[in-house]
ROMARFI-752030 format. One record per residue (C-alpha): x, y, z; residue number from 1. Coordinates in pm, 1 decimal, padded with zeros to 6 digits, m for minus. Layout:
% residues N
         u         v         w  pos
         X         Y         Z  NUM
...
***
This chain:
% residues 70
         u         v         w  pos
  m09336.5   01023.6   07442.8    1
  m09703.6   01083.4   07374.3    2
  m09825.9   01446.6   07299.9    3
  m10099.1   01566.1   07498.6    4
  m10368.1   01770.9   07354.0    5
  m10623.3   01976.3   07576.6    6
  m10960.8   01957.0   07546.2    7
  m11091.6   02294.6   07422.4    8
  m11489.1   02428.6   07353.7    9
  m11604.3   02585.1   07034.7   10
  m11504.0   02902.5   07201.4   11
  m11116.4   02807.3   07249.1   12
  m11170.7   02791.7   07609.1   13
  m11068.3   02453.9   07817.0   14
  m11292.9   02192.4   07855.7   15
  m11304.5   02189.2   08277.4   16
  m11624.5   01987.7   08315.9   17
  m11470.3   01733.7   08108.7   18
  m11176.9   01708.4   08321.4   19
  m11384.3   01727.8   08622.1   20
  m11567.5   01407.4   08474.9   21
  m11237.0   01246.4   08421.1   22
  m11077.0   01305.0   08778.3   23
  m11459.5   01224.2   08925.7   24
  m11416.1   00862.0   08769.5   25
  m11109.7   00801.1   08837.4   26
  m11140.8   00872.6   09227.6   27
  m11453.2   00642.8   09198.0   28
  m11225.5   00367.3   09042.6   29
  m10949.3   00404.8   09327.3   30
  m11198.1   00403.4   09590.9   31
  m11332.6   00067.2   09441.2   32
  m11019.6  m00087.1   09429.9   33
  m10920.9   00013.9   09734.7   34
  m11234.6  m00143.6   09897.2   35
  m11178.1  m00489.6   09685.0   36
  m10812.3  m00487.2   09794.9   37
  m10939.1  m00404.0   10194.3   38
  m11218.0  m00690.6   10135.9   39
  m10933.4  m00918.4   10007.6   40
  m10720.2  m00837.5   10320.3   41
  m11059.5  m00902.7   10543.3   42
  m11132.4  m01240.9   10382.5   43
  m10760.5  m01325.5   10413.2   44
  m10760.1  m01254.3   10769.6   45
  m11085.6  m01494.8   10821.0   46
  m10965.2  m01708.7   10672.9   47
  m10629.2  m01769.7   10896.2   48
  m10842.9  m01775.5   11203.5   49
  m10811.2  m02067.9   11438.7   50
  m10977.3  m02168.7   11758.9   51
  m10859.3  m02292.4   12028.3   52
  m10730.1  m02650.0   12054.6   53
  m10864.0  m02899.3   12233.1   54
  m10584.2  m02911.3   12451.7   55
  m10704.0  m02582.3   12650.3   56
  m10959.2  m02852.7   12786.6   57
  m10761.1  m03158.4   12864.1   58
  m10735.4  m03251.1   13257.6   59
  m10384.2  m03324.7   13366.5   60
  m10346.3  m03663.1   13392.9   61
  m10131.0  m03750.0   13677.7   62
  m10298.8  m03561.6   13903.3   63
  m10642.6  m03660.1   14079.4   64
  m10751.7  m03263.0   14107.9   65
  m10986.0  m03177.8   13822.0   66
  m10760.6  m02847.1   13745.6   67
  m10780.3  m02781.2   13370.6   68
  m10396.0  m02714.5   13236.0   69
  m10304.8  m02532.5   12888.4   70
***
């Protein structure tokens, strides 16, 4: 178990700018990794992406009617 020791001015008092420091960084950290992981996800997504098949366009072929059949 680690011991945790407070931050603490000349005065004795606590340190809360430090701490505010601390907790800013760290919420600028999570909000980077949450946008890399959201990217990630994005680029994933792309990436799976298919268009149609040629198929969609193919003319039935016993029949003399130029409907287009999926």
């Amino acid at each position: 178990m680690t011991e945790h020791t407070t931050r603490r001015l000349a005065d004795g008092s606590i340190d809360f700018s430090h701490y505010r420091a601390e907790a800013n960084r760290l919420q600028q950290e999570a909000k980077i990794r949450a946008g890399l992981s959201l990217w990630q996800l994005l680029l994933s997504g792309i990436a799976y992406f298919k268009l149609p098949q040629n198929r969609w366009m193919r003319r039935q072929a016993s029949s003399r009617s130029s409907v287009l059949v999926a």
